[in-house]
C-alpha positions as CSV (number, residue, x, y, z in Angstrom):
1,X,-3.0,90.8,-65.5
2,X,-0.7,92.0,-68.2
3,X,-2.5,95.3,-68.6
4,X,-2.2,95.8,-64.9
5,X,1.5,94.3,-64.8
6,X,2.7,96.9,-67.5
7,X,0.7,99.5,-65.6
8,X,3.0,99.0,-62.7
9,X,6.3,99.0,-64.1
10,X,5.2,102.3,-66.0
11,X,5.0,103.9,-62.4
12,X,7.4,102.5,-60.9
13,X,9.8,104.5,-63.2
14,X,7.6,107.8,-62.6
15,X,9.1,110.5,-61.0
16,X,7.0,110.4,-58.0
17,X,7.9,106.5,-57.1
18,X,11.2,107.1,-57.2
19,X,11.1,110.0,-55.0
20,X,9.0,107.6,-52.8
21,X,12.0,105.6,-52.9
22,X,14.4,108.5,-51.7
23,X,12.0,109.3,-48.9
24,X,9.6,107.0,-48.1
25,X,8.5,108.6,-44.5
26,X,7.6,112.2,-46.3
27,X,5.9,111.0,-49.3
28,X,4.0,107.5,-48.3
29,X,0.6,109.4,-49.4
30,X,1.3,109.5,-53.2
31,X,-1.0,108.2,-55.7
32,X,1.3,106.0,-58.2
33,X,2.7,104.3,-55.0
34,X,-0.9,103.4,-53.8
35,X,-1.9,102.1,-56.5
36,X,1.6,99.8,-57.4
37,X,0.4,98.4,-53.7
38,X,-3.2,97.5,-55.0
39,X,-2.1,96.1,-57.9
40,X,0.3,94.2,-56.3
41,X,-2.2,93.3,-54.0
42,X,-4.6,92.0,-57.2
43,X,-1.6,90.5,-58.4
44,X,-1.6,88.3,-55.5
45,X,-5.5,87.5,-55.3
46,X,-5.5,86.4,-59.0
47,X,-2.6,84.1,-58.1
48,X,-3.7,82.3,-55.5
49,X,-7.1,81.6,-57.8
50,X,-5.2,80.1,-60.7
51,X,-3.3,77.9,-57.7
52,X,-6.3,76.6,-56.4
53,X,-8.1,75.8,-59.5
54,X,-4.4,73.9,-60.9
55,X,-4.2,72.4,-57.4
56,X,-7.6,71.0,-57.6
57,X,-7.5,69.2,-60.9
58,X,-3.8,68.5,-60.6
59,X,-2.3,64.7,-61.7
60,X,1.6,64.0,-60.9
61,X,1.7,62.2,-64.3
62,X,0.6,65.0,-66.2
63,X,2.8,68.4,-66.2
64,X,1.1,71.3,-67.2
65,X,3.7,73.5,-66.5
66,X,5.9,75.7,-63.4
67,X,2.9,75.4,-60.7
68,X,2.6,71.9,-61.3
69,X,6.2,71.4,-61.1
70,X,6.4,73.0,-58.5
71,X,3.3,71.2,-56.3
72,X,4.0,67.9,-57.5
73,X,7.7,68.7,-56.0
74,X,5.4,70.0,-52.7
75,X,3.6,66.8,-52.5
76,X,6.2,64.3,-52.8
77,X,8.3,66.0,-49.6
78,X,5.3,66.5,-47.8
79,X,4.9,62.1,-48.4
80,X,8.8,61.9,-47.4
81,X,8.3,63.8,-44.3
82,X,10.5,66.7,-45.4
83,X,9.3,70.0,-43.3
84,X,12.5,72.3,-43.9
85,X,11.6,73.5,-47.4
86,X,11.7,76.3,-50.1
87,X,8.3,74.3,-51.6
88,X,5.5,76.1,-49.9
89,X,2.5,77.8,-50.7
90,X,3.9,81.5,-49.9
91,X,7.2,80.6,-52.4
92,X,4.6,79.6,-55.3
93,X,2.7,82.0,-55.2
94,X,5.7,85.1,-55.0
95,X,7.7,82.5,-58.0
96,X,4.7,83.1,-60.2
97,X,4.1,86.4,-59.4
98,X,8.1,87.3,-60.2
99,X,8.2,85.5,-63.2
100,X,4.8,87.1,-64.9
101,X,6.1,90.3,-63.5
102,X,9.6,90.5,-64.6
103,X,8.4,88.1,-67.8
104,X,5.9,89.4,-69.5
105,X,6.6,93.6,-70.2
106,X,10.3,92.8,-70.9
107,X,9.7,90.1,-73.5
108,X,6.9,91.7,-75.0
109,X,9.1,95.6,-74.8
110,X,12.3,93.7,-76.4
111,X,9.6,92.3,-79.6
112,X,8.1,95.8,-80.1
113,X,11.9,97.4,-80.5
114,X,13.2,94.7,-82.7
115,X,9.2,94.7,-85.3
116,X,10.2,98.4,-84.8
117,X,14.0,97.7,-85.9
118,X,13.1,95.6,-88.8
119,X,11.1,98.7,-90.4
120,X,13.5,101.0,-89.7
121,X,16.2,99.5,-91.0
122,X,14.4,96.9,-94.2
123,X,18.3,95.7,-95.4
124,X,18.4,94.0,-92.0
125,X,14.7,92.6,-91.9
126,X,15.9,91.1,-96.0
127,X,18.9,89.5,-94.8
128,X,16.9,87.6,-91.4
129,X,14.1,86.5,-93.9
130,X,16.7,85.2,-96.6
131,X,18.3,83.4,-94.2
132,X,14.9,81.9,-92.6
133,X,14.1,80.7,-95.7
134,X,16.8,79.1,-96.5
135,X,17.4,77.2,-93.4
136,X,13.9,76.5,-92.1
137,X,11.8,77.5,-95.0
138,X,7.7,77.3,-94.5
139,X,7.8,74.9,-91.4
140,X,7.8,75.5,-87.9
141,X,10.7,77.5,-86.3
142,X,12.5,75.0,-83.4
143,X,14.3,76.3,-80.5
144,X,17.3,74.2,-82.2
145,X,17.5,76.2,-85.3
146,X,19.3,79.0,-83.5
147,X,22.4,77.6,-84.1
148,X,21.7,77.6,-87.4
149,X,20.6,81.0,-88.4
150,X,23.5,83.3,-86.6
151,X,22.4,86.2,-88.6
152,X,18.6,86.0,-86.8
153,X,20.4,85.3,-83.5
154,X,23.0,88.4,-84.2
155,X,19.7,90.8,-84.8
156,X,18.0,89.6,-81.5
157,X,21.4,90.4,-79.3
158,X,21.7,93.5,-81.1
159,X,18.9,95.0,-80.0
160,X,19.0,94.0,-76.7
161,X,21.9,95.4,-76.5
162,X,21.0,98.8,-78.0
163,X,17.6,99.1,-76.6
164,X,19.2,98.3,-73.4
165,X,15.4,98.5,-71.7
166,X,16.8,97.9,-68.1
167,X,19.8,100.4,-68.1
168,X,20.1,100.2,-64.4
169,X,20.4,96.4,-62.8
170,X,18.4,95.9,-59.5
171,X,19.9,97.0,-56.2
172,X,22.7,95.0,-55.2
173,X,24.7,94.8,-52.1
174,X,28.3,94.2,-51.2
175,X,29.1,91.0,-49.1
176,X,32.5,93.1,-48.7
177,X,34.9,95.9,-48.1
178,X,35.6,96.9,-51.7
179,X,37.6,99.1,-53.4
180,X,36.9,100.1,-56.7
181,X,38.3,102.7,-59.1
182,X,39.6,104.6,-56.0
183,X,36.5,104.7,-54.0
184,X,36.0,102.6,-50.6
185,X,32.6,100.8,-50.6
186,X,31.7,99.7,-47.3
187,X,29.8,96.0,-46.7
188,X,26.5,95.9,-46.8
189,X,26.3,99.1,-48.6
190,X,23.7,99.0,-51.4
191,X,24.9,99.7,-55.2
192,X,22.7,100.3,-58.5
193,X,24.8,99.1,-61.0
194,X,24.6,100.9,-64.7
195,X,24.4,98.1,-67.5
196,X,24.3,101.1,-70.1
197,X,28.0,101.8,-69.3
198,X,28.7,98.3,-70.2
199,X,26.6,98.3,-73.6
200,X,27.5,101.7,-74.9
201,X,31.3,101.3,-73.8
202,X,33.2,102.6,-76.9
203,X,36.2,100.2,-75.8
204,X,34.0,97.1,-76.4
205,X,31.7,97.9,-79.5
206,X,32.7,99.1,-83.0
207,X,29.7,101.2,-83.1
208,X,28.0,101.4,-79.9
209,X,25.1,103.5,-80.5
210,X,24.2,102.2,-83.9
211,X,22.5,99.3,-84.9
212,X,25.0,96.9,-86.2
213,X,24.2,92.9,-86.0
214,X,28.3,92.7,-87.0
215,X,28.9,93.2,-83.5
216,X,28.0,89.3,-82.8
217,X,29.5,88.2,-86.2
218,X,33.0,87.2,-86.7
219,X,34.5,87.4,-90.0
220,X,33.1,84.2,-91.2
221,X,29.3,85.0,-90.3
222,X,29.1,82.8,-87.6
223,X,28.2,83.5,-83.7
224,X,30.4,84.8,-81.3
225,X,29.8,86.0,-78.1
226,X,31.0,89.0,-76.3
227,X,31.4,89.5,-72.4
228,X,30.5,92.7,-72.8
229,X,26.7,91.7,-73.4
230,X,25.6,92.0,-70.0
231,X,21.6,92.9,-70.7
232,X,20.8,90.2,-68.2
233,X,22.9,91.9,-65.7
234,X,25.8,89.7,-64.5
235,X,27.1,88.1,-61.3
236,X,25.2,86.0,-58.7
237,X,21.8,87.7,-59.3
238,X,22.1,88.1,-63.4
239,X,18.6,87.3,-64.4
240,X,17.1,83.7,-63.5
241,X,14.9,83.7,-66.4
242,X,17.7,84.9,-69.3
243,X,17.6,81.2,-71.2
244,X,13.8,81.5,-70.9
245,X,13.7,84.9,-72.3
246,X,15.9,84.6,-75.5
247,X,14.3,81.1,-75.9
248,X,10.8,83.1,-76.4
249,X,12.2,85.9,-78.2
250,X,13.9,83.6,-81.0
251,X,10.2,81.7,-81.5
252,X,8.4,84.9,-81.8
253,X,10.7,86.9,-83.8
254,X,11.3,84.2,-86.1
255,X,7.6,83.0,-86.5
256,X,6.6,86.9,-86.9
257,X,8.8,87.3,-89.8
258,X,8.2,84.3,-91.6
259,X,4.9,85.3,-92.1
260,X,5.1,89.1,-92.3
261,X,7.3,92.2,-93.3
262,X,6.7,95.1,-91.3
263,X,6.7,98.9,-92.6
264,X,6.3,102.0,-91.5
265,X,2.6,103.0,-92.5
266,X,1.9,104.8,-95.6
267,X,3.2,108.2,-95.6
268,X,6.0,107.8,-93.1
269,X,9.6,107.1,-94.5
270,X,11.8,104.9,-92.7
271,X,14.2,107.6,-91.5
272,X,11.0,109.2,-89.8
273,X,11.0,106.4,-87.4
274,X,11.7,107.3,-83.4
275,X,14.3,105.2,-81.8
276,X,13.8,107.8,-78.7
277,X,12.3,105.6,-75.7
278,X,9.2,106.5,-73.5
279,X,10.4,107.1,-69.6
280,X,9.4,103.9,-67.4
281,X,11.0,101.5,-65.3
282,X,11.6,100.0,-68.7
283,X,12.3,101.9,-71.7
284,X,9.8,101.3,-74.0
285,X,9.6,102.8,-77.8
286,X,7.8,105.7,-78.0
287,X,4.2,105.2,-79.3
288,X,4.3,104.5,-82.9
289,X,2.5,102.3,-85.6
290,X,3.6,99.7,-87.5
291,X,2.4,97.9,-91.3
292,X,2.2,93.7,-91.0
293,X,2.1,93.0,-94.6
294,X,1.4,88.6,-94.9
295,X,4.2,87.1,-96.8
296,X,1.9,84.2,-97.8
């Protein structure tokens, strides 16, 4: 499911989808467009199997997690004779499928740029892996030691920032006239709006195409946010699962370097390594390897 869920947001970036997208009547036939409709299709299948088998063995004093949330929430306005609801079968199953879909290759992209970071740039790996010891030594990293390690947490927004792996926000639409920077938008008309002119704006960052954790430092070390972080896109539709995602990326990075240090491999110096991102919907990092050397 991941394989095939990275497979499909590889192609839907490829030159041929989004020429699909321009002119969908001419070019139906295409072969990266098929097959983003099979696996979407699998996608679906394998779904409904893991939501019968949870449904099945399912008990509303035990949560295993969203699906049984989410049926348990089913059940009990199915009892109350509720039958105007957004808790059906058909909102499960496309739920899950969003939230693996959208879920799983940007996390996993983000943690590949940041291990790729750290090597790059081993000042910045020292300082995170000071300050983890420091504050949380050998134990367990907890979601509430973020606020404690604003150095760690500066890194993460960094490079979510400078990655920028979704530079353009999904399609939007206006609920309005507008008028913006001299140009009339009409209502309903559909916008793509460009994150990376947000990130990279020279007006809001110091340094905005180098990697600098200062950017979410003020002058005492601590945290501060900045509007102008808008990875998660912004407005009404900014990302549903952003708490989720930086929740995830804090454990792993953290847990990752508490155990390891990562290098380039032997023979290649730091300055040899790519920041240059391979073409996709999302922008990964271009091939490359990596040394996890244990810290224990």
């Amino acid at each position: 499911m991941v394989g095939r869920a990275n497979e499909s947001l590889r192609m839907a970036g490829s030159t041929s989808v989004q020429l699909y997208n321009m002119f969908p009547r001419l070019l139906g036939w295409i072969k990266n467009r098929k097959q983003l409709v099979k696996n979407a299709e699998n996608a679906f299948v394998d779904n409904m199997v893991i939501m019968k088998k949870l449904k099945e063995t399912l008990n509303p004093s035990i949560c295993r997690g969203f699906i049984d949330c989410f049926l348990i929430r089913k059940q009990r306005e199915e009892e109350s004779g509720i039958k105007e609801t957004h808790f059906n079968d058909k909102n499960l199953v496309f739920s899950v499928t969003n939230l693996f879909g959208a879920g799983t290759d940007t996390t996993a992209t983000t943690l590949q740029w940041i291990l790729l970071l750290m090597a790059k740039y081993p000042h910045v790996q020292d300082k995170v892996q000071e300050e983890l010891s420091s504050v949380v030594g050998s134990r367990q990293v907890w979601v509430e030691d973020r606020k404690n390690l604003p150095y760690t947490d500066a890194v993460i927004h960094e490079t979510l920032r400078l990655t920028n792996i979704l530079p353009i926000a999904i399609p939007h639409k206006t609920s309005r006239d507008v008028t913006f920077r001299g140009y009339f938008i009409k209502k309903d008309t559909t916008v793509f709006p460009l994150l990376t002119s947000v990130l990279y704006d020279e007006n809001e960052w110091e340094s905005p195409h180098t990697f600098n954790p200062s950017h979410f430092l003020d002058e005492e070390g601590k945290f501060k946010k900045r509007d102008a972080f808008i990875p998660f896109s912004a407005g009404r539709r900014a990302c549903l699962g952003e708490g989720l995602a930086k929740m995830e990326l804090f454990l792993f990075f953290t847990t990752l370097l508490q155990r390891f240090r990562f290098t380039p491999p032997p023979g290649v110096q730091e300055d040899e390594l790519q920041l240059t991102a391979a073409v996709g919907f999302t922008l990964n990092p271009s091939p490359h390897e990596l040394c996890a050397i244990s810290r224990q």
